[in-house]
Each structure stands twice: as structure tokens, then as C-alpha cells.
PDB file of N, CA, C and O in Angstrom:
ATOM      1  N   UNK A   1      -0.204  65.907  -8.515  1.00  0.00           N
ATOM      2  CA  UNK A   1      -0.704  65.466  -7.213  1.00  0.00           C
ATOM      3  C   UNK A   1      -1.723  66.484  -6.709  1.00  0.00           C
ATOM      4  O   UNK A   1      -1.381  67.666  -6.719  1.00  0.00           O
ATOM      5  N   UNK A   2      -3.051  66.121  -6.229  1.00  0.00           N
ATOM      6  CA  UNK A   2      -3.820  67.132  -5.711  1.00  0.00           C
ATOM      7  C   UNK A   2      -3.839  67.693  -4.770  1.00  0.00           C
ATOM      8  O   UNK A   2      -3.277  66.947  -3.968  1.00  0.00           O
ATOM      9  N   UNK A   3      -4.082  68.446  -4.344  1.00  0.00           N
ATOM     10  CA  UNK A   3      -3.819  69.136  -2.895  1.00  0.00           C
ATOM     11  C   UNK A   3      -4.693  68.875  -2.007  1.00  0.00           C
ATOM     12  O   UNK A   3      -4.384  69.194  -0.859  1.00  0.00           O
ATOM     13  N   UNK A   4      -5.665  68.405  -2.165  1.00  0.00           N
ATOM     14  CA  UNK A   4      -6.761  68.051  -1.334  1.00  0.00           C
ATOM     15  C   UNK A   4      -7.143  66.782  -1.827  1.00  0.00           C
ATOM     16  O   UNK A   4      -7.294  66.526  -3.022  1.00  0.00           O
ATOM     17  N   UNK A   5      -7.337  65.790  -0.653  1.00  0.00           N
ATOM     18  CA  UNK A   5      -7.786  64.146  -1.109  1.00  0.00           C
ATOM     19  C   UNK A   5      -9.571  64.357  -1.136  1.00  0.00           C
ATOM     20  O   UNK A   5     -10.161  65.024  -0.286  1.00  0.00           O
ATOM     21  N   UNK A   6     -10.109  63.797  -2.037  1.00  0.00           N
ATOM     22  CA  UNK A   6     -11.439  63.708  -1.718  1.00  0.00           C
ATOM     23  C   UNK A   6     -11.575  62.782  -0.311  1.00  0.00           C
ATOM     24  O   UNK A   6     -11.082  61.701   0.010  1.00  0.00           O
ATOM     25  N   UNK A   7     -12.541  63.788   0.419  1.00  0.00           N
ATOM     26  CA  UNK A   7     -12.688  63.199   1.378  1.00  0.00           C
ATOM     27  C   UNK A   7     -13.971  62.013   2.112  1.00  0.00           C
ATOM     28  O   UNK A   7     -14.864  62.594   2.729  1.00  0.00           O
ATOM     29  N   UNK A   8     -14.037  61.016   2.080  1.00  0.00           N
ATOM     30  CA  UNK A   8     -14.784  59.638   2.229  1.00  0.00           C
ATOM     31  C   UNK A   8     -15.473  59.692   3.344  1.00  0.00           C
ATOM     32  O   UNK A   8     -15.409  60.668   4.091  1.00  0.00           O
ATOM     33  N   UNK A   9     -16.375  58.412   3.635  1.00  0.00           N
ATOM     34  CA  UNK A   9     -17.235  58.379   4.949  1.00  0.00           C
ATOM     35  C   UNK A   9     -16.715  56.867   4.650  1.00  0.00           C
ATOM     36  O   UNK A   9     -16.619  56.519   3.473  1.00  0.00           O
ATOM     37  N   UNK A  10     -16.421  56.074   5.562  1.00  0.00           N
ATOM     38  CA  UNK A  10     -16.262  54.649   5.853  1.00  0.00           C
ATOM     39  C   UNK A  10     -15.585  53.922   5.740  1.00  0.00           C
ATOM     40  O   UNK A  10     -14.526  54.548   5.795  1.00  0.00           O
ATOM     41  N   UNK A  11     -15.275  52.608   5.559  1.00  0.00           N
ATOM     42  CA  UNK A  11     -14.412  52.215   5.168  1.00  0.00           C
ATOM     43  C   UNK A  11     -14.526  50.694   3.943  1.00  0.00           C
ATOM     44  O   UNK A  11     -15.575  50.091   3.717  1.00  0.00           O
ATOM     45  N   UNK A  12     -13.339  50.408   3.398  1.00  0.00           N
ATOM     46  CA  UNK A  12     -14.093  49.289   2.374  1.00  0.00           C
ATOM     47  C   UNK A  12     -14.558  48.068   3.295  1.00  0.00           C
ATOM     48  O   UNK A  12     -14.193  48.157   4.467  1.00  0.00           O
ATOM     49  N   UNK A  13     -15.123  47.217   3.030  1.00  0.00           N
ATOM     50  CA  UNK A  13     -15.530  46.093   3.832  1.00  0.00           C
ATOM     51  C   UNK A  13     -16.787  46.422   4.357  1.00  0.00           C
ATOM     52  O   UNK A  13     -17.290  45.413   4.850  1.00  0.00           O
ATOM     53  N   UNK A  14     -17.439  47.316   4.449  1.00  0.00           N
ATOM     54  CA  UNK A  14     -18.325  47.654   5.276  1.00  0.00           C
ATOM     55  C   UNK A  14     -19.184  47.867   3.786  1.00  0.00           C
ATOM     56  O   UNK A  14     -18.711  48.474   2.825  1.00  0.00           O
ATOM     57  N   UNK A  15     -20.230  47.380   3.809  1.00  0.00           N
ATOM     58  CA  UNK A  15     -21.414  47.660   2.980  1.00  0.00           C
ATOM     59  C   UNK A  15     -22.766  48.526   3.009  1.00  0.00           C
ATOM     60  O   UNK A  15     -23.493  48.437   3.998  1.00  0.00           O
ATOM     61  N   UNK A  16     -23.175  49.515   1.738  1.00  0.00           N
ATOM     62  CA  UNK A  16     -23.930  50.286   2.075  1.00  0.00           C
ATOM     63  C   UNK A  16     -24.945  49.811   0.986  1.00  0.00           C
ATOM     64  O   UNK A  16     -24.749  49.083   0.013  1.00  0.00           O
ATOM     65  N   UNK A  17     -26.090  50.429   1.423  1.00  0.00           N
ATOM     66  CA  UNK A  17     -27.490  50.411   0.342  1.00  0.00           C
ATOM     67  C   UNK A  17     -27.673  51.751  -0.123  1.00  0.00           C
ATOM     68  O   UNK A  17     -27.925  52.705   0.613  1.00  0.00           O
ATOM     69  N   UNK A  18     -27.502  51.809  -1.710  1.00  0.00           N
ATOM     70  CA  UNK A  18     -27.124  53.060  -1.897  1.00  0.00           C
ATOM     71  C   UNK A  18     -28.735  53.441  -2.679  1.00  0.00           C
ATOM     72  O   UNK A  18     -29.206  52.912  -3.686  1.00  0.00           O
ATOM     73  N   UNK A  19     -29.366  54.588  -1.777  1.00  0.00           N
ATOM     74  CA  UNK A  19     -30.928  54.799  -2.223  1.00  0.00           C
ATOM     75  C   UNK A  19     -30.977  55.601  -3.572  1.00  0.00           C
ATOM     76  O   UNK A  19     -32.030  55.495  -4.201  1.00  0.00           O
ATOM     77  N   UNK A  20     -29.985  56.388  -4.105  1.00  0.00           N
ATOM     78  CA  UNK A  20     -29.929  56.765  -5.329  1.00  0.00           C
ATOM     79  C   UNK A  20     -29.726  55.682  -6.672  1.00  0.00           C
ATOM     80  O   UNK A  20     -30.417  55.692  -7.691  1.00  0.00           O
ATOM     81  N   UNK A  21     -28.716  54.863  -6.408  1.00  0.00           N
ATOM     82  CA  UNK A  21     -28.658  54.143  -7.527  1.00  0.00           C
ATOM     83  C   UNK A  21     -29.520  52.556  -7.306  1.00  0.00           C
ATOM     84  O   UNK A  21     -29.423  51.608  -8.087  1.00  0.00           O
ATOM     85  N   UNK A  22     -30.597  52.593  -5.675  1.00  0.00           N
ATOM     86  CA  UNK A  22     -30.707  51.260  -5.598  1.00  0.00           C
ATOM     87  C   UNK A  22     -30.250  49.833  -5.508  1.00  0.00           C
ATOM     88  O   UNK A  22     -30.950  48.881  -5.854  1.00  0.00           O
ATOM     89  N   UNK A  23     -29.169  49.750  -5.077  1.00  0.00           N
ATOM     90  CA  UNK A  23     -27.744  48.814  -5.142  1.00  0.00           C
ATOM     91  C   UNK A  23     -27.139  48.766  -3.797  1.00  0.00           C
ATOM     92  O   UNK A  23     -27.235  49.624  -2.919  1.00  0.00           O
ATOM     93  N   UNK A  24     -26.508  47.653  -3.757  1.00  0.00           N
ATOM     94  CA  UNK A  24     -25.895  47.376  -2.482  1.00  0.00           C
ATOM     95  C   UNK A  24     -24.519  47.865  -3.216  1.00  0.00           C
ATOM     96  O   UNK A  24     -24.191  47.744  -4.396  1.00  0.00           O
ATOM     97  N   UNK A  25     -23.719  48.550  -1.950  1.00  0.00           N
ATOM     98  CA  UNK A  25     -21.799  48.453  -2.578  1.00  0.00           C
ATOM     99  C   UNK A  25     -21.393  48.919  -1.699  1.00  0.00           C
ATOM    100  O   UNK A  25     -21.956  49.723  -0.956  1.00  0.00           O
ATOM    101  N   UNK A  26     -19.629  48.208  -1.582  1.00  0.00           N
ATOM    102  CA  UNK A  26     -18.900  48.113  -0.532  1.00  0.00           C
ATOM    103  C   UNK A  26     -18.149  49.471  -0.743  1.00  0.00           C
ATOM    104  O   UNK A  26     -17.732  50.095  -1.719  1.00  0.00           O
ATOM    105  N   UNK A  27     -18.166  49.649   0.646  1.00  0.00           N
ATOM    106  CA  UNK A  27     -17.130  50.940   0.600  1.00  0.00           C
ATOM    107  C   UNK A  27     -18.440  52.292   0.219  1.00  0.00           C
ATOM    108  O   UNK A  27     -19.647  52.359  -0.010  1.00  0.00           O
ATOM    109  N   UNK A  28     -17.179  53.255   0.350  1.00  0.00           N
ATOM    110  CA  UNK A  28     -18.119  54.573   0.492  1.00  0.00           C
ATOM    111  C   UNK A  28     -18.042  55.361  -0.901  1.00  0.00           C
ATOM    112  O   UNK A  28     -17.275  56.281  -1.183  1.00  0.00           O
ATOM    113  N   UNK A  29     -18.976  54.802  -1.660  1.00  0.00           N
ATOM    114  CA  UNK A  29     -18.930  55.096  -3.096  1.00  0.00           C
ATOM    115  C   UNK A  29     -19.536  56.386  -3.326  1.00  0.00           C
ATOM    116  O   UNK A  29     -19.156  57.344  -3.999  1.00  0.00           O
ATOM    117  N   UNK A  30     -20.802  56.156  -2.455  1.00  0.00           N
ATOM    118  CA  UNK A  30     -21.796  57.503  -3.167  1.00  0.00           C
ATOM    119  C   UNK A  30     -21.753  58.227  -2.327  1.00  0.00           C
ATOM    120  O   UNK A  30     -21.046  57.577  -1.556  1.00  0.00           O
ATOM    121  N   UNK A  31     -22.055  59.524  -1.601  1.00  0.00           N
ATOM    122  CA  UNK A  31     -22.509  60.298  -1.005  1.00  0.00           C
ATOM    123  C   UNK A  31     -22.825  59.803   0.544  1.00  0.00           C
ATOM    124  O   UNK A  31     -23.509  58.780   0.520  1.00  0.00           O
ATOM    125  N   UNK A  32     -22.526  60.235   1.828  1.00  0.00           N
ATOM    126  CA  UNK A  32     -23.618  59.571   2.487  1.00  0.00           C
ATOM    127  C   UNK A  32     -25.034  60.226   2.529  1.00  0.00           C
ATOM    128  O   UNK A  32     -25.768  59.400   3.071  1.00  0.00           O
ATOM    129  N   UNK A  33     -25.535  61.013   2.297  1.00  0.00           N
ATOM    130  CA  UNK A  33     -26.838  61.779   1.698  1.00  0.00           C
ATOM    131  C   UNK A  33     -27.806  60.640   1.116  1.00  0.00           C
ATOM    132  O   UNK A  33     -28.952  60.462   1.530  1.00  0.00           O
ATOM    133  N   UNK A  34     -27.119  59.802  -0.024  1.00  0.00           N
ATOM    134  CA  UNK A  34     -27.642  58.792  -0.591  1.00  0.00           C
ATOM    135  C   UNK A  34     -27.343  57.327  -0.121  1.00  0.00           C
ATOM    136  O   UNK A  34     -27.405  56.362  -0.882  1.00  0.00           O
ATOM    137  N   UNK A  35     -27.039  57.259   1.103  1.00  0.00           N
ATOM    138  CA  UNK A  35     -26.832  55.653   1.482  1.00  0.00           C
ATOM    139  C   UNK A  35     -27.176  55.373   2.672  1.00  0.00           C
ATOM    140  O   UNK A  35     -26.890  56.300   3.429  1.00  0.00           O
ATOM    141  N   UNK A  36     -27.668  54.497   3.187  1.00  0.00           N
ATOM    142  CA  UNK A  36     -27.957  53.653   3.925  1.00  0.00           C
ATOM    143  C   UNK A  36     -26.878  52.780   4.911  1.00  0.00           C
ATOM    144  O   UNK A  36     -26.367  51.858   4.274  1.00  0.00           O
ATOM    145  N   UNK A  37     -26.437  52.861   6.263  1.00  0.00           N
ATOM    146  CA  UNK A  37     -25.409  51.944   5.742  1.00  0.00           C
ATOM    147  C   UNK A  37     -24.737  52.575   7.279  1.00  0.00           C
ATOM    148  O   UNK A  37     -25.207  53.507   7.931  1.00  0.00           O
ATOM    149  N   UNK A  38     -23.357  51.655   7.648  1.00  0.00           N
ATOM    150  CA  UNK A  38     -22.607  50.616   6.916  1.00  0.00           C
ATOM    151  C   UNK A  38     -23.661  50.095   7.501  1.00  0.00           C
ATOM    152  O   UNK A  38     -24.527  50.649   8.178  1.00  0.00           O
ATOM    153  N   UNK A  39     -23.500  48.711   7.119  1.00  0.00           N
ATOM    154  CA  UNK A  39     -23.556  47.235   7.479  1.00  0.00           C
ATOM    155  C   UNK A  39     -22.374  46.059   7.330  1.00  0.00           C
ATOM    156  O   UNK A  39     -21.512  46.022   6.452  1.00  0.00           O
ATOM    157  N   UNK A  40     -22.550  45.190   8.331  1.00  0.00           N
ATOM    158  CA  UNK A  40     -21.791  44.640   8.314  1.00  0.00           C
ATOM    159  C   UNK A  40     -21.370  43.707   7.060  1.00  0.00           C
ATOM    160  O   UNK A  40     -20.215  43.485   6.697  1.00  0.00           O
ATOM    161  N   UNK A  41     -22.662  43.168   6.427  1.00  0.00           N
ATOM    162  CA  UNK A  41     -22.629  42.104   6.088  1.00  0.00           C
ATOM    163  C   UNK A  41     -23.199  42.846   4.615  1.00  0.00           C
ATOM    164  O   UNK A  41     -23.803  43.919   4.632  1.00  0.00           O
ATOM    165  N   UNK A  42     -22.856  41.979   3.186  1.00  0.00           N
ATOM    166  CA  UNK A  42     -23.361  42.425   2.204  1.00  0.00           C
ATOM    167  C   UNK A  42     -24.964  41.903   2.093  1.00  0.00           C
ATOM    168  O   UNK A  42     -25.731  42.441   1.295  1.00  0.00           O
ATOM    169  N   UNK A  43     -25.403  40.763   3.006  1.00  0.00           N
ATOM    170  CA  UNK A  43     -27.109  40.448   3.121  1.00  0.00           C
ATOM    171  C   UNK A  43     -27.830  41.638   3.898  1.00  0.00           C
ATOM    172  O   UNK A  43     -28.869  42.112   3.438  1.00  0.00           O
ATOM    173  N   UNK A  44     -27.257  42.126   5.107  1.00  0.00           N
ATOM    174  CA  UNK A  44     -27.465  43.005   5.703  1.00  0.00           C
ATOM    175  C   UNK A  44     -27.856  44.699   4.824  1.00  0.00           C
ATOM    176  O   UNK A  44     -28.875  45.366   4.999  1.00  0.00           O
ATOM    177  N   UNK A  45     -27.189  44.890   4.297  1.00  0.00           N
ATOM    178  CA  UNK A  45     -27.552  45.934   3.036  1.00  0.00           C
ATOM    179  C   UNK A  45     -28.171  45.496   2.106  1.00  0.00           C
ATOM    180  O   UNK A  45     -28.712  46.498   1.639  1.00  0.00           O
ATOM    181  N   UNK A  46     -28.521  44.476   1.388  1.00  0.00           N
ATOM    182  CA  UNK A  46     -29.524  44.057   0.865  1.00  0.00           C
ATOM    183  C   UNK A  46     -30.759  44.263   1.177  1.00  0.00           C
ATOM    184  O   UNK A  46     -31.633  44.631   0.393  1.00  0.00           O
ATOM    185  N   UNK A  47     -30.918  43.986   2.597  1.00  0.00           N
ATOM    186  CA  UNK A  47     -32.472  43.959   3.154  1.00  0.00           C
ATOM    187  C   UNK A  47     -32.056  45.542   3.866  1.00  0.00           C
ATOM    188  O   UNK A  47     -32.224  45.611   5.084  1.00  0.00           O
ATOM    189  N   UNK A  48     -31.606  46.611   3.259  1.00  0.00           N
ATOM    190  CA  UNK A  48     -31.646  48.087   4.453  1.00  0.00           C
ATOM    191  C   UNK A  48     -32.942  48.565   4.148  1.00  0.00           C
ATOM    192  O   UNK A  48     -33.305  49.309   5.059  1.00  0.00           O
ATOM    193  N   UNK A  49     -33.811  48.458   3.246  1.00  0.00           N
ATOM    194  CA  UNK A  49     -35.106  49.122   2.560  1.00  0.00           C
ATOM    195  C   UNK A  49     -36.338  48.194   3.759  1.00  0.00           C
ATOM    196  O   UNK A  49     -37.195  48.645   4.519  1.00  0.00           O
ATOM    197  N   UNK A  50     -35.927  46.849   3.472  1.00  0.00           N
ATOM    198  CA  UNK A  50     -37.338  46.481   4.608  1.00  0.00           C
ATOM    199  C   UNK A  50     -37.146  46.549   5.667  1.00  0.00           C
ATOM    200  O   UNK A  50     -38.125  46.758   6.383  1.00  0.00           O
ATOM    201  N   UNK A  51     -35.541  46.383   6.429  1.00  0.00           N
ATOM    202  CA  UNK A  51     -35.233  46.872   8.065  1.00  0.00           C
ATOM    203  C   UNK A  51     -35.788  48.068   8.026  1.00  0.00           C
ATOM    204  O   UNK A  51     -36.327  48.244   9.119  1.00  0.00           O
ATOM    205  N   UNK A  52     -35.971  49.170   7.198  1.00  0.00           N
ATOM    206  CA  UNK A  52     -35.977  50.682   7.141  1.00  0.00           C
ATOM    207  C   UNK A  52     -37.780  50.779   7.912  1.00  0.00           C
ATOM    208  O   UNK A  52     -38.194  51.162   9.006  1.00  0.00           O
ATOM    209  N   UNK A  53     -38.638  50.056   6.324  1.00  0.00           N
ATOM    210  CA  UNK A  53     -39.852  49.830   6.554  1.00  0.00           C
ATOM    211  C   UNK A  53     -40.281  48.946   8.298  1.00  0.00           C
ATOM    212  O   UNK A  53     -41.387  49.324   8.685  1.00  0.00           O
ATOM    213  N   UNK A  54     -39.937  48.430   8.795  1.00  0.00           N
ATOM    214  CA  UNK A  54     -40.162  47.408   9.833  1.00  0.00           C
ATOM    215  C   UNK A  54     -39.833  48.532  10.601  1.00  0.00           C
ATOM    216  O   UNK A  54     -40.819  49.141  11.017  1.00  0.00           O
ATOM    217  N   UNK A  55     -38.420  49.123  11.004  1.00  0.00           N
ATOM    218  CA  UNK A  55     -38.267  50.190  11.885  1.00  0.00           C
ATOM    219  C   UNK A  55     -39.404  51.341  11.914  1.00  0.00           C
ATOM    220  O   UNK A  55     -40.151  51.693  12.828  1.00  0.00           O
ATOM    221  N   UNK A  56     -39.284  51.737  10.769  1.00  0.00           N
ATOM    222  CA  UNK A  56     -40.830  53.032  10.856  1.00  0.00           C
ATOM    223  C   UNK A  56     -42.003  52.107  10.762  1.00  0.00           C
ATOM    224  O   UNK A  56     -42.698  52.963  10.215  1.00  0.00           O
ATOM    225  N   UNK A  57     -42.516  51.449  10.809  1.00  0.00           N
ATOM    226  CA  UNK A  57     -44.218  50.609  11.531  1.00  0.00           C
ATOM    227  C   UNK A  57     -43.760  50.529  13.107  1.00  0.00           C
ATOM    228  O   UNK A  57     -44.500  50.937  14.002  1.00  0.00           O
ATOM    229  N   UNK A  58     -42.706  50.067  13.308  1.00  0.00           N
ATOM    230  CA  UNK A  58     -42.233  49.924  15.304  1.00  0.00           C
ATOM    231  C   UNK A  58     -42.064  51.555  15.769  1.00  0.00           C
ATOM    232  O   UNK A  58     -42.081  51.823  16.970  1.00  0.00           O
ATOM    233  N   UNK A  59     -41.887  52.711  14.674  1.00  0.00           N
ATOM    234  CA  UNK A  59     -41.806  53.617  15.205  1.00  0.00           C
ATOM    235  C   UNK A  59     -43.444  54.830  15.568  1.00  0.00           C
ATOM    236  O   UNK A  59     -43.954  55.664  16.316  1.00  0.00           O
ATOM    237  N   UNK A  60     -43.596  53.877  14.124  1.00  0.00           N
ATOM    238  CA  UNK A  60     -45.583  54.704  13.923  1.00  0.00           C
ATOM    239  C   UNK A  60     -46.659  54.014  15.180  1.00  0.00           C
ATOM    240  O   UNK A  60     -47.640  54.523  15.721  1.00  0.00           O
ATOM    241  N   UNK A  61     -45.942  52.490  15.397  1.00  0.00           N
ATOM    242  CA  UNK A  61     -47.457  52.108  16.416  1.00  0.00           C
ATOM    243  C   UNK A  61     -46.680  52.190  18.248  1.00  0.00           C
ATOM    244  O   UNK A  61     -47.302  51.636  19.154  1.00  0.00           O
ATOM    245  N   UNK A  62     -45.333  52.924  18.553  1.00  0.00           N
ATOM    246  CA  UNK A  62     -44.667  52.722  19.479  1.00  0.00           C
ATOM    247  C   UNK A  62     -45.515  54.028  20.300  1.00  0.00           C
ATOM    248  O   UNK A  62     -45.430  55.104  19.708  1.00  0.00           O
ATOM    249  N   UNK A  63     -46.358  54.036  21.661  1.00  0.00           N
ATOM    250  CA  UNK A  63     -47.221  54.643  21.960  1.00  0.00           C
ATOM    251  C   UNK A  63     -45.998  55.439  22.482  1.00  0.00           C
ATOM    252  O   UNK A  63     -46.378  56.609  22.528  1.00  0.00           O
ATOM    253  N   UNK A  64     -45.202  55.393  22.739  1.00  0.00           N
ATOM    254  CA  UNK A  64     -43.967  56.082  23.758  1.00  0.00           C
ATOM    255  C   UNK A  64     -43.921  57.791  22.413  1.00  0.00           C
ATOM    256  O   UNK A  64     -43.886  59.009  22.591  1.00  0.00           O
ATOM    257  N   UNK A  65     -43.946  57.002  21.350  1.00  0.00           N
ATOM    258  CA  UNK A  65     -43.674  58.457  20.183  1.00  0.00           C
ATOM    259  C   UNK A  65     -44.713  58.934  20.106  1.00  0.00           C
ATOM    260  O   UNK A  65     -44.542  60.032  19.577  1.00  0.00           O
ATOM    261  N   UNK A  66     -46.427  58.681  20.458  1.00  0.00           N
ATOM    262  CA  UNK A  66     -47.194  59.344  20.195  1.00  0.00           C
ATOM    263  C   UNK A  66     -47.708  60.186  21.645  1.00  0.00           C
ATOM    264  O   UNK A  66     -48.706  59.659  22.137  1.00  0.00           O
ATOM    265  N   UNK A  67     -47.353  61.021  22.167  1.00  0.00           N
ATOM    266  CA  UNK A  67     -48.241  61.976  23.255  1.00  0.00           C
ATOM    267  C   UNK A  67     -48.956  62.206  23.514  1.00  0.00           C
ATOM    268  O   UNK A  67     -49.468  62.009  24.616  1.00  0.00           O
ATOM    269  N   UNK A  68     -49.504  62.938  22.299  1.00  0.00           N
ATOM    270  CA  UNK A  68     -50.906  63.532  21.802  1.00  0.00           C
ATOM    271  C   UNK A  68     -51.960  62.852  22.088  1.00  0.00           C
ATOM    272  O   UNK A  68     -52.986  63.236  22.649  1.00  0.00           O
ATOM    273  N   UNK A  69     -51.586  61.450  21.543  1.00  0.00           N
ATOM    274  CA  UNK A  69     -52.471  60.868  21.468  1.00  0.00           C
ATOM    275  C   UNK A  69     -52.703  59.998  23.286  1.00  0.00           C
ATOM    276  O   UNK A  69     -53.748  59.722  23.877  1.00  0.00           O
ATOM    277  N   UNK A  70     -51.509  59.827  23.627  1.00  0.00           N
ATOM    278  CA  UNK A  70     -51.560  59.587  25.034  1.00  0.00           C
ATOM    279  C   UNK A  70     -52.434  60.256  25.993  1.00  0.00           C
ATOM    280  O   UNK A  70     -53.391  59.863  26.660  1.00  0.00           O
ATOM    281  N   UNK A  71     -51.569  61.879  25.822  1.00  0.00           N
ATOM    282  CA  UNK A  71     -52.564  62.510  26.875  1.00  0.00           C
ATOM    283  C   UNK A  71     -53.696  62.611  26.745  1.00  0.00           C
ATOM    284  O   UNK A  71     -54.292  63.049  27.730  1.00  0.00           O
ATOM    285  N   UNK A  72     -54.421  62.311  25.665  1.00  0.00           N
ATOM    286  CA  UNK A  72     -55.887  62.713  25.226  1.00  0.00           C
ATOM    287  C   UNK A  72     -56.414  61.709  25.672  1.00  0.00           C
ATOM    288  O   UNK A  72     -57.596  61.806  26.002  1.00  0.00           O
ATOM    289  N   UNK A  73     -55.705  60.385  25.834  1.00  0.00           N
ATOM    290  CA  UNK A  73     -56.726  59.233  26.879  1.00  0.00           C
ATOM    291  C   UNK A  73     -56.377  59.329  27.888  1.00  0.00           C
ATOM    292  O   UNK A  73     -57.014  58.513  28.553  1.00  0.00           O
ATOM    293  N   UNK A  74     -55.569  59.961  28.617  1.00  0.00           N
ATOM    294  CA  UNK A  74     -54.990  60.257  30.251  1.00  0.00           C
ATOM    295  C   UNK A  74     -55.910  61.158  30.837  1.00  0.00           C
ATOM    296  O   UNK A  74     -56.029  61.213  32.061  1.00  0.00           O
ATOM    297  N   UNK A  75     -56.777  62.091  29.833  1.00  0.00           N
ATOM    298  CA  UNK A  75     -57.149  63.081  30.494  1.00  0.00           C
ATOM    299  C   UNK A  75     -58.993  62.463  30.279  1.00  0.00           C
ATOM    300  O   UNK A  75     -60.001  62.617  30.969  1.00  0.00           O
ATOM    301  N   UNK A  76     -58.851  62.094  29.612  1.00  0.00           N
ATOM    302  CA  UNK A  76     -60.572  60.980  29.435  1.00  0.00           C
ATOM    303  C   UNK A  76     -61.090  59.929  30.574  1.00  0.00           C
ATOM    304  O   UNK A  76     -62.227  59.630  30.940  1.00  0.00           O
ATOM    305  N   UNK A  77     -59.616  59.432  31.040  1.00  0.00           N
ATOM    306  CA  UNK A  77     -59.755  58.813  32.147  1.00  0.00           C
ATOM    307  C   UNK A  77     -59.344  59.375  33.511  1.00  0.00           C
ATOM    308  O   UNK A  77     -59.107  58.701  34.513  1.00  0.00           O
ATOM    309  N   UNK A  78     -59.292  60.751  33.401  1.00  0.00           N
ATOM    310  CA  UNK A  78     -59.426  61.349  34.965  1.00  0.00           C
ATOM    311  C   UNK A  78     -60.889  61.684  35.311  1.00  0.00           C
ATOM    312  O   UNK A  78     -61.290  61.804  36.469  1.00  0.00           O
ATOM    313  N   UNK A  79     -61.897  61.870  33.862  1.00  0.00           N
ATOM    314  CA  UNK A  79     -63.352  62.288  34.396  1.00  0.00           C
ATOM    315  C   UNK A  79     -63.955  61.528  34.698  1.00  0.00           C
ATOM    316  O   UNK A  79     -65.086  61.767  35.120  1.00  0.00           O
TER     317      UNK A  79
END
């Protein structure tokens, strides 16, 4: 008997997209380092790569994350 249980992230039923092996799988197989995840649904981890992509384009054109670029027309339109 071991003295220490390996210790898990999740639970079964819950599905992850695992970015190392490329694969959807239930339960907390790989690492969380390498997964994506949970999701509810095994379609839901299927598509975690283009939710991923769709989230970072809503995050690259969301003017709220860019400042820089804010204040530099805030201050164009005070002269």
C-alpha cells in the first residue's frame, strides 16, 4: 500500500482537452499544466482550441486591454 495517493485535479465526468497529447479525456488524466478544461460536456472539450482562439481575438481587439493605445488617442484629442 503506498503512503502517499497520487494526487489529482478534478473529477471523472468532467472533460478535458489535453494540449500535450491533443485529445479530449474524461477525468484528470494528464497534468493540469497540459489541459484545458473541465468542461462540462465531451463537445465542449472538443472545441477548447477554437473557444481558446475566439477568446484571445475578443481579448486582442477588446479596447478596455489596450491603454496605450487608448491614451495616445485621449491625449490627441485634448489638442
Amino acid at each position: 500500500m503506498p503512503l502517499f495517493k497520487k494526487r489529482t485535479v478534478g473529477k471523472p465526468g468532467e472533460w478535458y482537452y489535453c494540449l500535450e497529447h491533443k485529445k479530449v479525456e474524461e477525468g484528470p488524466d494528464c497534468p493540469g499544466k497540459d489541459r484545458f478544461g473541465p468542461y462540462t460536456t465531451r463537445q465542449e472539450a472538443e472545441h477548447a482550441m477554437e473557444t481558446a482562439r475566439e477568446r484571445n481575438l475578443e481579448w486582442e481587439t477588446d479596447p478596455k486591454w489596450h491603454d496605450a493605445r487608448g491614451a495616445a488617442a485621449g491625449s490627441e484629442d485634448d489638442d
